[in-house]
BAGU-55086 format. One line per 8 residues: number of its first residue (from 1); their letters; for each residue x negated, y negated, z negated of C-alpha. Coordinates in Angstrom, 1 decimal, decimal comma, m for minus. Last residue first. Layout:
N
NUM) A) X/Y/Z  ...;
This chain:
593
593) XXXXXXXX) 44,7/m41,9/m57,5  43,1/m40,5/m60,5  46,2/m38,2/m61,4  45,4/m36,7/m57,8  41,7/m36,5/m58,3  42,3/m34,4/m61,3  44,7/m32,2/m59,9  42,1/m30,9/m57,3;
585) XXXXXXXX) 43,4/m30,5/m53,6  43,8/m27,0/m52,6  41,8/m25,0/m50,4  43,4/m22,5/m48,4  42,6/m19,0/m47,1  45,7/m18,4/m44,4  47,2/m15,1/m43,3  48,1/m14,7/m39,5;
577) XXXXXXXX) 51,2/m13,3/m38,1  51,9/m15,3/m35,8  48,3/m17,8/m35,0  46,4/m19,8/m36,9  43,9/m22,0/m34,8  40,1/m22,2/m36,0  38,0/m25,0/m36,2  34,8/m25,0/m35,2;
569) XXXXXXXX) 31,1/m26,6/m34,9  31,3/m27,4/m39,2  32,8/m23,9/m39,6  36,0/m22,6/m40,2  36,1/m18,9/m41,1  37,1/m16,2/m38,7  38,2/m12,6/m40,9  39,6/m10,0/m39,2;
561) XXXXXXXX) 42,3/m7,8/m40,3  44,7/m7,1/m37,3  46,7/m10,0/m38,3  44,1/m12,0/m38,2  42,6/m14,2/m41,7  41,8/m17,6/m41,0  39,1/m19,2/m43,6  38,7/m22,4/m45,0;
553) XXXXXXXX) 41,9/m24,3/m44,1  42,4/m27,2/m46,4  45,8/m28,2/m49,0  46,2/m32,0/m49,4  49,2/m31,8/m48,4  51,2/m28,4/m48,3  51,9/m26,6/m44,9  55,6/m24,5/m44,2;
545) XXXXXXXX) 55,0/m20,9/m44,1  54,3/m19,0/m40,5  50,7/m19,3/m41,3  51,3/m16,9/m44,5  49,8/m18,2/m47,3  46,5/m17,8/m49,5  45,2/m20,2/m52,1  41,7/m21,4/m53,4;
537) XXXXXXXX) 41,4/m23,5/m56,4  40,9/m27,3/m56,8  40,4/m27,8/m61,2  37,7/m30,6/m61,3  35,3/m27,8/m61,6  36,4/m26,4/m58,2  36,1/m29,8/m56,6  32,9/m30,1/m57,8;
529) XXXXXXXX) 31,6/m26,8/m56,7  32,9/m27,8/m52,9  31,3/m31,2/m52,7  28,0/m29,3/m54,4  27,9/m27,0/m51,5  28,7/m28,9/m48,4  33,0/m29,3/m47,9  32,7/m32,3/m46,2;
521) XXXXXXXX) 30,2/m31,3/m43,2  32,5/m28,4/m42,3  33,8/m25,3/m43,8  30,7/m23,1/m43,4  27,6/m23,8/m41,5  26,6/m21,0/m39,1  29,0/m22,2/m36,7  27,4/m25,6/m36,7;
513) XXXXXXXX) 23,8/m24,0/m35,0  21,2/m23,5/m38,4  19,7/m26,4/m40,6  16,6/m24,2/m40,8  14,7/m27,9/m41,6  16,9/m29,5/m44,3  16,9/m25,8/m46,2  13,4/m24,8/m46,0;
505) XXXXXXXX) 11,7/m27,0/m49,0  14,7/m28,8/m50,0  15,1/m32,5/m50,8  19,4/m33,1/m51,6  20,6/m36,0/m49,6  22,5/m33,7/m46,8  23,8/m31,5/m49,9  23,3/m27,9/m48,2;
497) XXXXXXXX) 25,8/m26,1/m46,0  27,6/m23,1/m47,4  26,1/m19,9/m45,5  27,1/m17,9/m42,6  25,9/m14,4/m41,1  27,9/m12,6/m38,2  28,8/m9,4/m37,8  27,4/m5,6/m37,4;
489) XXXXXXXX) 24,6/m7,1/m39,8  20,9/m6,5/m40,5  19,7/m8,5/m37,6  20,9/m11,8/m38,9  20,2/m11,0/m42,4  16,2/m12,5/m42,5  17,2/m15,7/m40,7  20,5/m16,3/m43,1;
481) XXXXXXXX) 18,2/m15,1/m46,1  16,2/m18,5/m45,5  18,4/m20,6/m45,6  20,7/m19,6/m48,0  17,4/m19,1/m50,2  16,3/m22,6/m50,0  19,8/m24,0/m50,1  19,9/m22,2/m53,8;
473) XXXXXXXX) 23,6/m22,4/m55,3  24,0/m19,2/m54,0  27,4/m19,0/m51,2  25,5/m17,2/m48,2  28,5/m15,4/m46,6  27,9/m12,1/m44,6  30,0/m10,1/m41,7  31,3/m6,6/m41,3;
465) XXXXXXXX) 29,5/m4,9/m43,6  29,9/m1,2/m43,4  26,3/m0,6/m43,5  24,1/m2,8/m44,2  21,3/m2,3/m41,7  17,6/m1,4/m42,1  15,3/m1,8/m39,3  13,4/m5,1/m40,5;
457) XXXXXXXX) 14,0/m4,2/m44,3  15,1/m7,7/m46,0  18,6/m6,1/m46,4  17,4/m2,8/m48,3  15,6/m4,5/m50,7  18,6/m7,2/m51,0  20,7/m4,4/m51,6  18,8/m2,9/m54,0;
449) XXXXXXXX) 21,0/m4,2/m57,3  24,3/m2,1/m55,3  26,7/m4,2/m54,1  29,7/m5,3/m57,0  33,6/m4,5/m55,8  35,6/m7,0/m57,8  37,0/m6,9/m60,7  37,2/m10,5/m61,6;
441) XXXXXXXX) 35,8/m9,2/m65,0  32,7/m7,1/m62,3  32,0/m10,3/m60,9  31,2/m12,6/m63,8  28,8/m9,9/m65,5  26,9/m10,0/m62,1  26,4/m13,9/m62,2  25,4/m12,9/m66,4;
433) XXXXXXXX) 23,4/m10,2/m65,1  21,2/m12,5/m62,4  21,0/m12,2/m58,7  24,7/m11,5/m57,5  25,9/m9,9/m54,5  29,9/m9,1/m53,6  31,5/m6,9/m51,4  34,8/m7,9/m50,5;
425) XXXXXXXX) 37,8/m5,5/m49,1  40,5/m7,6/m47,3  44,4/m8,3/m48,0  44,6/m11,6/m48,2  44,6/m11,4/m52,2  41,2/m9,4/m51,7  40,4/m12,8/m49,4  41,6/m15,0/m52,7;
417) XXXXXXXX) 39,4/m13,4/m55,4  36,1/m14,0/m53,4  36,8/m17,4/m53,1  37,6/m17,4/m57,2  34,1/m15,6/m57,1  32,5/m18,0/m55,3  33,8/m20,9/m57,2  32,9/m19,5/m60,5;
409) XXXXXXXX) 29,0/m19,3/m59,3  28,2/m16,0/m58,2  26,9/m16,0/m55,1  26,1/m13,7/m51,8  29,8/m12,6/m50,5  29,6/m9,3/m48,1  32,4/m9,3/m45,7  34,5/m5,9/m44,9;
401) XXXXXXXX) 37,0/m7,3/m42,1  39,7/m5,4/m41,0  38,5/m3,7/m37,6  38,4/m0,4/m39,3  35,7/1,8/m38,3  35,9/4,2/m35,8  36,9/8,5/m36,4  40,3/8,4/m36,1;
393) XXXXXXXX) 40,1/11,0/m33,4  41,9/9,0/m31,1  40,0/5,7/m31,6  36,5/7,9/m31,2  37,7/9,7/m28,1  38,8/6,1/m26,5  35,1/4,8/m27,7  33,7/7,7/m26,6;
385) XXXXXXXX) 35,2/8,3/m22,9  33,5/5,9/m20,3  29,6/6,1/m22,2  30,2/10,1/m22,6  31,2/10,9/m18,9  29,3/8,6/m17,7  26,2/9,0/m19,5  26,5/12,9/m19,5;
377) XXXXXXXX) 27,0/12,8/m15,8  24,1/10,5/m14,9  21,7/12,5/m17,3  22,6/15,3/m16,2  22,1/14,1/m12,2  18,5/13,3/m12,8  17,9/16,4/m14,2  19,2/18,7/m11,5;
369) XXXXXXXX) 17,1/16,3/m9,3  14,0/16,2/m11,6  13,6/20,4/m11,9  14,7/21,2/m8,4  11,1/20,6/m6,9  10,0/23,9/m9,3  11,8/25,9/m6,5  9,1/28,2/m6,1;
361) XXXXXXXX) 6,4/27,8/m8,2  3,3/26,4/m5,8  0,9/24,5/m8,6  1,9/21,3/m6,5  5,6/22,2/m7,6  5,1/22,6/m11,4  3,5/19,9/m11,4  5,6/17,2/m9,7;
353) XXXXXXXX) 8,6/19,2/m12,4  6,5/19,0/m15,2  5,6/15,2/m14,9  9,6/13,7/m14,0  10,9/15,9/m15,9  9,3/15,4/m18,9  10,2/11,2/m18,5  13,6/11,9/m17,4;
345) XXXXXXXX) 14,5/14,0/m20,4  12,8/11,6/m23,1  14,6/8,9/m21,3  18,0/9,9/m21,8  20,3/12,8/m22,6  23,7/12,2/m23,6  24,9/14,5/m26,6  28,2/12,9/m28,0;
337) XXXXXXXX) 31,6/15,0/m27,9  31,1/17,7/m30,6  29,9/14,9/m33,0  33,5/13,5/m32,8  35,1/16,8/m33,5  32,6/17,0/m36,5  34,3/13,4/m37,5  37,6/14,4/m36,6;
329) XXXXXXXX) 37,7/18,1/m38,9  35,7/16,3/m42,0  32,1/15,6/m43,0  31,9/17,4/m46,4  29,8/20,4/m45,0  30,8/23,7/m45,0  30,5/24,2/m40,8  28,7/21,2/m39,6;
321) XXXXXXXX) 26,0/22,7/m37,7  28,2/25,8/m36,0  31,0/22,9/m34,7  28,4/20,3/m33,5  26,7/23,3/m31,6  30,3/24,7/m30,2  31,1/21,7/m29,0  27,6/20,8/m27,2;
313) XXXXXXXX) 27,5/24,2/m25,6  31,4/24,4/m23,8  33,1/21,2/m22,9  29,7/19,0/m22,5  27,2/21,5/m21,8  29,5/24,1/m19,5  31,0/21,0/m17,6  27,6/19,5/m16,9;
305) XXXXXXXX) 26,5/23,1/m15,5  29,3/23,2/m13,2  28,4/19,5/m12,1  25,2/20,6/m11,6  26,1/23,4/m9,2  28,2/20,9/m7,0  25,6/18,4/m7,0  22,5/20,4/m6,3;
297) XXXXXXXX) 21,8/21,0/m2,4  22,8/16,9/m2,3  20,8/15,7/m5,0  17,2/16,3/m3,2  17,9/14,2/0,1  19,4/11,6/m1,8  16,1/10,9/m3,4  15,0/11,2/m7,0;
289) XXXXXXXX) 11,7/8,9/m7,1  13,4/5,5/m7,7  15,1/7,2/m10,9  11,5/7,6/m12,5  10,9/3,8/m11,4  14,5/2,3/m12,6  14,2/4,6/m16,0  11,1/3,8/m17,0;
281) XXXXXXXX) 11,1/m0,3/m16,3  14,6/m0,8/m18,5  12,9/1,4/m21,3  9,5/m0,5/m21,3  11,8/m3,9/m21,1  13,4/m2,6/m24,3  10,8/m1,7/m26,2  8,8/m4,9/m25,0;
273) XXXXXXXX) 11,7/m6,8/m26,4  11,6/m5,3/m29,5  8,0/m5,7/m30,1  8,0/m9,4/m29,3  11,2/m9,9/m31,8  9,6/m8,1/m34,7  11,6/m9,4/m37,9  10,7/m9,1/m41,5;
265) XXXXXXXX) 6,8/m8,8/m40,4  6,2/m5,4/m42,3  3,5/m5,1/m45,3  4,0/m1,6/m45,6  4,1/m0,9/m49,9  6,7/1,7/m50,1  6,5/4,0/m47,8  9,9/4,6/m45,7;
257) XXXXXXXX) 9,5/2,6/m42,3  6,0/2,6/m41,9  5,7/6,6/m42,8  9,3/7,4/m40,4  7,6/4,9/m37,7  4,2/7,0/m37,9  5,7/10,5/m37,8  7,9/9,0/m34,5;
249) XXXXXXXX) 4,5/7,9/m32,9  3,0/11,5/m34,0  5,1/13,2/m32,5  5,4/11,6/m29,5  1,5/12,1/m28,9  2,0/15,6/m28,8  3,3/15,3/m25,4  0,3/17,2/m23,7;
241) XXXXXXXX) m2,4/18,9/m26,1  m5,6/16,9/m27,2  m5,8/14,3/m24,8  m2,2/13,7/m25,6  m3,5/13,2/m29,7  m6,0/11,0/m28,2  m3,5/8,7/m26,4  m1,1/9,2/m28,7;
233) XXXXXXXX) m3,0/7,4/m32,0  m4,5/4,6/m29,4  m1,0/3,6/m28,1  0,3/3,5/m31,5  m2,7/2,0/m33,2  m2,7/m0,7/m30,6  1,3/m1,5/m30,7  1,4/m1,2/m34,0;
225) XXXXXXXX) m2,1/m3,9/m34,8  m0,8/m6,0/m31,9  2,6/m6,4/m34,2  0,7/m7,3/m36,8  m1,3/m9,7/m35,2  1,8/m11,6/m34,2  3,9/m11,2/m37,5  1,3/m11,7/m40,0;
217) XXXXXXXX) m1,7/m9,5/m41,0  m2,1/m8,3/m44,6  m5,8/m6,9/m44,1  m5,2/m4,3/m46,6  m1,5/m3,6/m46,2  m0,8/m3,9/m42,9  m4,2/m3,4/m40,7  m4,9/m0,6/m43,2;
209) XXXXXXXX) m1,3/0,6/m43,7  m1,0/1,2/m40,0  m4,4/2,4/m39,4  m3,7/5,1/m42,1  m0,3/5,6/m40,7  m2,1/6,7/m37,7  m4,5/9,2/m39,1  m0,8/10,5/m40,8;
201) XXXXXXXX) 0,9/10,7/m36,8  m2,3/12,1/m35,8  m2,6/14,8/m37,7  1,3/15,7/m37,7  1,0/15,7/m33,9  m2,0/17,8/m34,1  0,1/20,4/m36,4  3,2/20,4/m34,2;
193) XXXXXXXX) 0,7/21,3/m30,5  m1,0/24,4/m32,8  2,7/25,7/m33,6  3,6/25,5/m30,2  0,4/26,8/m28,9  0,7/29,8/m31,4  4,5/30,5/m30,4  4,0/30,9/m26,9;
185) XXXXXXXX) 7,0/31,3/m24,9  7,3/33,6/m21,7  8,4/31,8/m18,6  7,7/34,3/m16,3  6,1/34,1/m13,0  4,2/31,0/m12,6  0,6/33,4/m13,7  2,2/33,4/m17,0;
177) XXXXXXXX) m0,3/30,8/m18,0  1,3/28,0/m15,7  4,4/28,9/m17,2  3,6/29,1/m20,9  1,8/25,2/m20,7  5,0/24,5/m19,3  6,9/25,6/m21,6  4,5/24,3/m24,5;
169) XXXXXXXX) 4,7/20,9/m22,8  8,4/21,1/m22,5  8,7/22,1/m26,2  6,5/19,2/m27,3  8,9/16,6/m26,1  11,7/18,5/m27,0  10,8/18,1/m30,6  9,9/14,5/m29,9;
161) XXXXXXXX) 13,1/13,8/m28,7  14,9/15,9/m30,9  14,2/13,7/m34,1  15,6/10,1/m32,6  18,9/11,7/m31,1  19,1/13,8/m34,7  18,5/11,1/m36,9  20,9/8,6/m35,1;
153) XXXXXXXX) 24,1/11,2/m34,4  24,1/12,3/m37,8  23,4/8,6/m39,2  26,7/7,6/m37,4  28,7/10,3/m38,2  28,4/9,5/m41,8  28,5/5,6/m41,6  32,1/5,8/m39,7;
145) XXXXXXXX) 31,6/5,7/m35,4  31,2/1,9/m34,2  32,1/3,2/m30,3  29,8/0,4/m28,6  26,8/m0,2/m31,2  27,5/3,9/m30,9  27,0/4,2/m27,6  23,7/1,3/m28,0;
137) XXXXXXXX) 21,9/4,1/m30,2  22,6/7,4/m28,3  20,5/6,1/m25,3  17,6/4,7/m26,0  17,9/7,1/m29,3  17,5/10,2/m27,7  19,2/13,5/m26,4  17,0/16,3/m25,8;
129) XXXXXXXX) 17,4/20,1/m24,8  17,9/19,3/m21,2  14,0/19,3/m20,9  14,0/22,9/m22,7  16,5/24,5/m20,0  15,1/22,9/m16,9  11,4/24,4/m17,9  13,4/28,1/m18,8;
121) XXXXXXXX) 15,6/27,4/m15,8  12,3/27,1/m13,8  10,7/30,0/m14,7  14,0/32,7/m14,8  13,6/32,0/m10,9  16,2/29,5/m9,2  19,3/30,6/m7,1  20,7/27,8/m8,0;
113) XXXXXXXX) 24,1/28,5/m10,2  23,6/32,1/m10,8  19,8/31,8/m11,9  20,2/28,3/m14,0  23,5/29,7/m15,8  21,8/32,0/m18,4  18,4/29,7/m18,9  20,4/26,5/m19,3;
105) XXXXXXXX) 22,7/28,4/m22,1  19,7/29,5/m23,7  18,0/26,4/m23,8  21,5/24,5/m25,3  21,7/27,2/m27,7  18,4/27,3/m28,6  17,2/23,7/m29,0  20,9/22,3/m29,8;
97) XXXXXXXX) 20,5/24,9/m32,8  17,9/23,7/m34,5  18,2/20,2/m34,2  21,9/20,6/m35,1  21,4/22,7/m38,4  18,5/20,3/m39,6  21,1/17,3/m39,0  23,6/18,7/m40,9;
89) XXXXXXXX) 21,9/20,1/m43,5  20,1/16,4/m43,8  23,7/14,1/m43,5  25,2/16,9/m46,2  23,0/15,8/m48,9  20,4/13,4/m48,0  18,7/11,8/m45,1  20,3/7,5/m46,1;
81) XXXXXXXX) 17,3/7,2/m48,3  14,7/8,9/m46,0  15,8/5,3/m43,7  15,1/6,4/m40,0  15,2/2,8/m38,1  11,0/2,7/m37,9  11,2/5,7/m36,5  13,2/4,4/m33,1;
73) XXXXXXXX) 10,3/1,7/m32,2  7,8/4,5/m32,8  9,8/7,2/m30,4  10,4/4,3/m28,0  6,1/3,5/m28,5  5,5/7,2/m27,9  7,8/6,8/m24,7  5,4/4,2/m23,1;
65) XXXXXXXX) 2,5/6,3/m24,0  4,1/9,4/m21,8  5,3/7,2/m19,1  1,6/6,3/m18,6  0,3/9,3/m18,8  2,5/10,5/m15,9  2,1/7,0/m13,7  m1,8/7,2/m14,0;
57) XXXXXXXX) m1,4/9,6/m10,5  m0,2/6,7/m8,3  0,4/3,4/m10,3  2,4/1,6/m7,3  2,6/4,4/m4,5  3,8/6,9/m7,0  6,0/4,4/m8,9  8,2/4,7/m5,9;
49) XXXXXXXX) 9,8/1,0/m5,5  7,1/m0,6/m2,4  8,9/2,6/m0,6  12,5/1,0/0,1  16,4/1,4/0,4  16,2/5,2/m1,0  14,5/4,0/m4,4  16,3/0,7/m4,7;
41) XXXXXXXX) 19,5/2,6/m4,7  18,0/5,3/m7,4  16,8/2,7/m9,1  20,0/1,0/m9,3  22,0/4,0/m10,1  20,1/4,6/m12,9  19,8/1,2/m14,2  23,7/0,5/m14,4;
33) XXXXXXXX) 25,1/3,3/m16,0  21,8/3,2/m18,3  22,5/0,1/m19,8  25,9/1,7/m21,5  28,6/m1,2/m21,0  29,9/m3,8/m22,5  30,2/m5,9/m19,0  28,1/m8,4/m20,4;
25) XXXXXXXX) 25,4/m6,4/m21,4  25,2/m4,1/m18,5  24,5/m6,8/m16,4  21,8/m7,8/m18,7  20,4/m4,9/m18,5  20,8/m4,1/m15,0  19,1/m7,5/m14,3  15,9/m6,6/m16,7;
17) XXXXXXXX) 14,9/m3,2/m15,2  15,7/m4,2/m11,5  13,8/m7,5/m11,9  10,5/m6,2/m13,1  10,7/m2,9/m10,8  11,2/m5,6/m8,1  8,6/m7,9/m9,2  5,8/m4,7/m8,9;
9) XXXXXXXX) 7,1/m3,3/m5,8  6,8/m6,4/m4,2  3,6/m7,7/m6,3  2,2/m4,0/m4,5  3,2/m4,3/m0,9  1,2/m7,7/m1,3  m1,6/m6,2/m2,0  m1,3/m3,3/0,5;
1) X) 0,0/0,0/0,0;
C-alpha cells in the first residue's frame, strides 16, 4: 500500500470506530449493531480497510495487547465485596459450565451443520465459549436488570473472557500438535498457561502498587504507569504462552480494584476513552476482514446453531447454575436470555482461524465467518429483545425514584421526610453520630457508614440509587463530592448552591452548570436553613390541588415515580397526576410583615 493508501485506511478505521459509537449512542442502542456491520460494509467497499494491509502480520499481537487493556479496564469494576453468597456459587457454576456445555454443544452440531472436521468445531467450540464485558456491560446500562442479576451477568462476562482466552490458545496449541487431526486437549499446557498468567498478573500488581502507592503519581502519570505496566505485563506473559497475557490484565484490575491501599486517580477519563476507542477500532478492522464471499456457504447453518445457543444451551446453563440459590424463577429466566459474545471471540478468531488455515487444516477458513455471524446474531437478537424480556419477566428496576440525601441538618431531614410522604424510598448519609442519630428518629432509611468508601471508588457504583442530593452544610465538600459521584450514579448528582458571599476553598470555583444547582439562586444553603429555623417546612400536594401563596416548588414528583427537582437553569412543569414538594413560607416572616 502506498503512503497515502495508508492515512486512508488509517482515518477511516479512526472515523468508523468513533461514528458508530456515537451513532449508537443516540439511537440507544448496543454499539456493536452498528460497528459490525460498518466494518464489514467498509470491508467489502475498499482494501485501504483490511487491517492486513495496514499493520500486516503485527495485527495479531496487537489485538491481543489491546484486549488485555479491555480485560484490565473491566477488573478494575469487580468489587470482591459484592462476590459473595449466592452471586459467587452462581457465578462459579456458570463459568464452568458455559465452558463445557457450550464447547460441547459446538463440537456435536459443527460436523452435521458444515461438514467440518471434529478439529475445527473443537477451535469454533472454545472461541464461542466467551461473552465479555464490552458487550454485556452497555445491555444492561440499557435493560437496568435488579442488583443481583446484574453482578451475575458482570462477573461472569468479565471472568470468561480471559478463561476463554486461554482455552483457545490451549486448543489451538492441541491442534497444531495433533498433527491438525484431532483436537485432543492438553491439560498440562492448560494448567502451565493459568499459572503464568497468575505470575504475571501478581508481578504486575507489584508495578502497579509501586508506581501507585510508593511513588504516589497523579492522575496523568498514573494512568501512563497502568497502561505501561499492562502492556509490558502481557506482552511477556504472551511471549511466554499465547493469550495468557489476559489473565494476568484482569488478575491485575481485580488486585488494583480490591487492595486496600492503591493510590487510584478518583476518575480516569483518558483511560476510558482509550478503552473505548480500542474497542470501536477492534471490532470495525476484524469485521473488515469477513467478506461476503465467506458468510454466504455459512448463513443458513449458523443460524441453526444460533438457535440451539440461544433457545437451547444458554437456557439450560443459567438454569443448572442457579439451581438452589436465592435468585428467583424471573431473574434465572433472565440470565437464561443474556450470553452475547464480543470482542474476546472476534479477536481469537480472527488469529487462530488465519493460522489454522496457513498450517493447511481443512476448513479452518470457516472459523471467523461462523464467528463473525454469532456475534451479529446474539447481538441482535439479545440487544433488540432484553429490555422487552427484562420488563416481562419483572426483572428491571423500578422507575420510581431511589435518591440518596447527603446531610443531616434539621432541614434535610424534614426534606427527606416530605419525598417518603410523596411516595418515594430515600437513602440518607450523614457524617457525624449525632447527624446519624437525627435520621434514624425521623425513621428513615440510614446508608451504610462505608458508603462514601465505596462512592469515592473510580469503578464502584451505588447501586440502586437513582439520583444524589448534596445537602451538608460544607460548600467545600458539595463541591467536591459532586465531581467524584458523577460517575458512580445511574442518575444525576445535585447539591444546594453555596452563599455567593461566603469564601470557599473549591466551592466558588466548581460552581457547576445551573442544573446541578438546586432550587434556584434564592433558595442557596443558608437562605434555605434560615427559613427552616424561622419555622418554613416542606409540604407535599397533588398538582391538581388549588396553589397556596407564598408556597415554592422544589421538587416535581411524576406520576410514574420519578423525581425532577427545580434547579437554578430549570424549572419544572407539573403535569396530571403529579405530586408536588413545596416549600412553605415561614410564619415568622409573615407576622413580621
Amino acid at each position: 500500500m502506498s503512503e497515502d493508501d495508508i492515512l486512508l485506511g488509517m482515518a477511516l478505521t479512526v472515523a468508523l470506530a468513533v461514528g458508530s459509537q456515537i451513532l449508537a449512542g443516540r439511537l440507544r442502542i448496543p454499539a456493536l449493531i452498528v460497528l459490525l456491520p460498518a466494518g464489514f460494509t467498509a470491508g467489502a467497499l475498499t482494501d485501504v480497510i483490511h487491517p492486513d494491509r495496514l499493520v500486516g502480520p503485527d495485527f495479531s499481537p496487537l489485538v491481543s495487547l489491546s484486549v488485555a487493556l479491555i480485560l484490565y479496564d473491566a477488573g478494575l469494576g469487580l468489587d470482591l465485596r459484592l462476590l459473595r453468597g449466592a452471586i459467587r456459587h452462581t457465578v462459579v457454576r456458570l463459568l464452568l459450565l458455559q465452558v463445557a456445555l457450550t464447547w460441547a454443544a459446538v463440537m456435536l452440531l459443527g460436523p452435521a451443520l458444515y461438514g467440518i472436521p471434529a478439529a475445527v468445531a473443537s477451535m469454533i467450540g472454545v472461541i464461542l465459549v466467551v461473552s465479555g464485558p464490552t458487550v454485556v456491560g452497555p445491555l444492561l446500562e440499557h435493560v437496568r436488570p435488579s442488583d443481583k442479576v446484574r453482578r451475575v451477568l458482570v462477573w461472569e462476562g468479565s471472568l470468561i473472557d480471559a478463561v476463554g482466552g486461554i482455552l483457545g490458545a490451549v486448543v489451538f496449541h492441541s491442534i497444531v500438535a495433533g498433527g491438525l487431526q484431532t483436537g485432543h486437549f492438553r491439560l498440562g499446557a492448560f494448567l502451565g498457561s493459568v499459572l503464568v498468567g497468575l505470575a504475571g498478573g501478581a508481578v504486575g500488581a507489584g508495578l502497579l502498587w509501586f508506581t501507585l502507592r510508593v511513588l504516589r503519581l497523579g492522575e496523568t502519570l498514573g494512568t501512563l504507569a497502568q497502561l505501561a505496566a499492562v502492556v509490558v505485563v502481557a506482552a511477556c506473559c504472551d511471549a511466554l504462552y499465547d493469550d495468557t497475557g489476559l489473565i494476568a490484565a484482569i488478575l491485575m484490575g481485580l488486585i488494583v480494584a480490591n487492595l486496600p491501599g492503591f493510590d487510584m486517580p478518583v476518575r480516569r477519563p483518558f483511560f476510558e476513552t482509550l478503552v473505548q476507542l480500542i474497542i470501536g477500532l477492534l471490532f470495525i478492522s476484524i469485521s473488515s476482514t469477513v467478506t461476503p464471499s465467506s458468510l454466504v456457504p455459512v448463513l443458513l447453518p449458523t443460524a441453526a446453531l444460533v438457535g440451539a445457543l440461544v433457545l437451547v444451551v444458554r437456557p439450560a446453563i443459567a438454569w443448572l447454575s442457579t439451581l438452589r440459590t436465592e435468585l428467583s424463577g424471573r431473574e434465572r429466566a433472565f440470565i437464561g436470555w443474556m450470553a452475547p459474545r464480543g470482542i474476546v471471540a472476534a479477536s481469537t478468531a480472527t488469529t487462530f482461524s488465519a493460522a489454522l488455515a496457513a498450517d493447511g487444516l481443512r476448513d479452518a477458513d470457516k472459523i471467523l465467518p461462523v464467528t463473525f455471524l454469532v456475534i451479529v446474531a446474539t447481538v441482535v437478537v439479545y440487544g433488540l429483545t432484553a429490555r422487552p424480556v427484562a420488563t416481562r419477566l419483572g426483572v428491571v428496576r423500578p422507575s420510581r425514584a431511589r435518591p440518596l440525601l447527603l446531610g443531616d441538618e434539621p432541614w434535610v431531614v424534614d426534606l427527606a421526610e416530605a419525598l417518603r410522604a410523596a411516595g418515594l424510598e430515600v437513602l440518607m448519609w450523614a457524617g457525624t453520630e449525632r447527624g446519624r442519630a437525627r435520621i434514624e428518629a425521623a425513621g428513615l432509611e440510614l446508608a451504610s457508614g462505608e458508603l462514601m468508601t465505596v462512592a469515592t471508588d473510580p469503578q464502584a457504583r451505588l447501586e440502586g440509587v437513582t439520583s444524589v442530593f448534596l445537602l451538608t452544610d460544607d460548600d467545600d465538600f458539595n463541591a467536591l463530592v459532586s465531581v467524584v459521584l458523577r460517575d458512580s450514579v445511574d442518575g444525576p448528582v445535585y447539591r444546594i448552591g453555596p452563599p455567593p458571599d461566603v469564601p470557599g476553598v473549591v466551592a466558588p470555583y466548581t460552581a457547576g452548570t445551573a442544573d446541578e444547582i438546586l432550587f434556584g439562586r434564592a433558595l442557596v444553603r443558608h437562605a434555605l436553613a434560615a427559613r427552616h429555623e424561622q419555622g418554613a417546612r416542606f409540604r407535599v400536594r397533588r398538582a391538581s390541588e388549588p396553589s397556596e401563596p407564598g408556597y415554592e416548588t422544589v421538587f416535581v414528583v411524576r406520576g410514574d415515580g420519578r423525581l425532577e427537582p427545580v434547579t437554578a437553569g430549570r424549572q419544572v412543569a407539573p403535569g396530571e397526576g403529579d405530586t408536588l414538594v413545596l416549600l412553605s413560607p415561614a410564619p415568622a416572616t409573615d407576622s413580621a410583615h
